[in-house]
C-alpha positions, 0 to 999 in steps of 0.5 A: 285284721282277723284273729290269727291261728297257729296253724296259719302262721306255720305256714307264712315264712320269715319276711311275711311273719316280720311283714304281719308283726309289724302291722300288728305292732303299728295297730296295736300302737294307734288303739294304745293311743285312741284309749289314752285319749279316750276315744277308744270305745267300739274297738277295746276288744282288740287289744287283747288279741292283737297282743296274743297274736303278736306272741304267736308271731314271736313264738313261731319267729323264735321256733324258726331260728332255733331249727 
């Protein structure tokens, strides 16, 4: 998946964000589970900006119920 913006996620509503969050969850969860094993070489620079774009959603998330 490619690096999500703010500006993008703006423009998604409620279902597509949980839709988006959930993927990056389950992503996150298989790359957290290929480095405990060790074999997680070519793709440990994902992890961190999955986590931030999992924050993003989750921010975006809590801006709209707070409207």
């Amino acid at each position: 998946m490619t690096r999500l913006k703010m500006k993008t996620i703006r423009e998604l509503n409620e279902t597509d964000l949980k839709d988006r969050l959930s993927q990056l969850r389950s992503e996150l969860t298989k790359l957290r589970v290929e480095g405990s094993k060790g074999t997680l070489r070519k793709e440990s620079g994902k992890l961190r900006p999955l986590r931030r774009d999992i924050a993003r959603i989750l921010t975006r998330l809590n801006e709209m119920r707070k409207q």
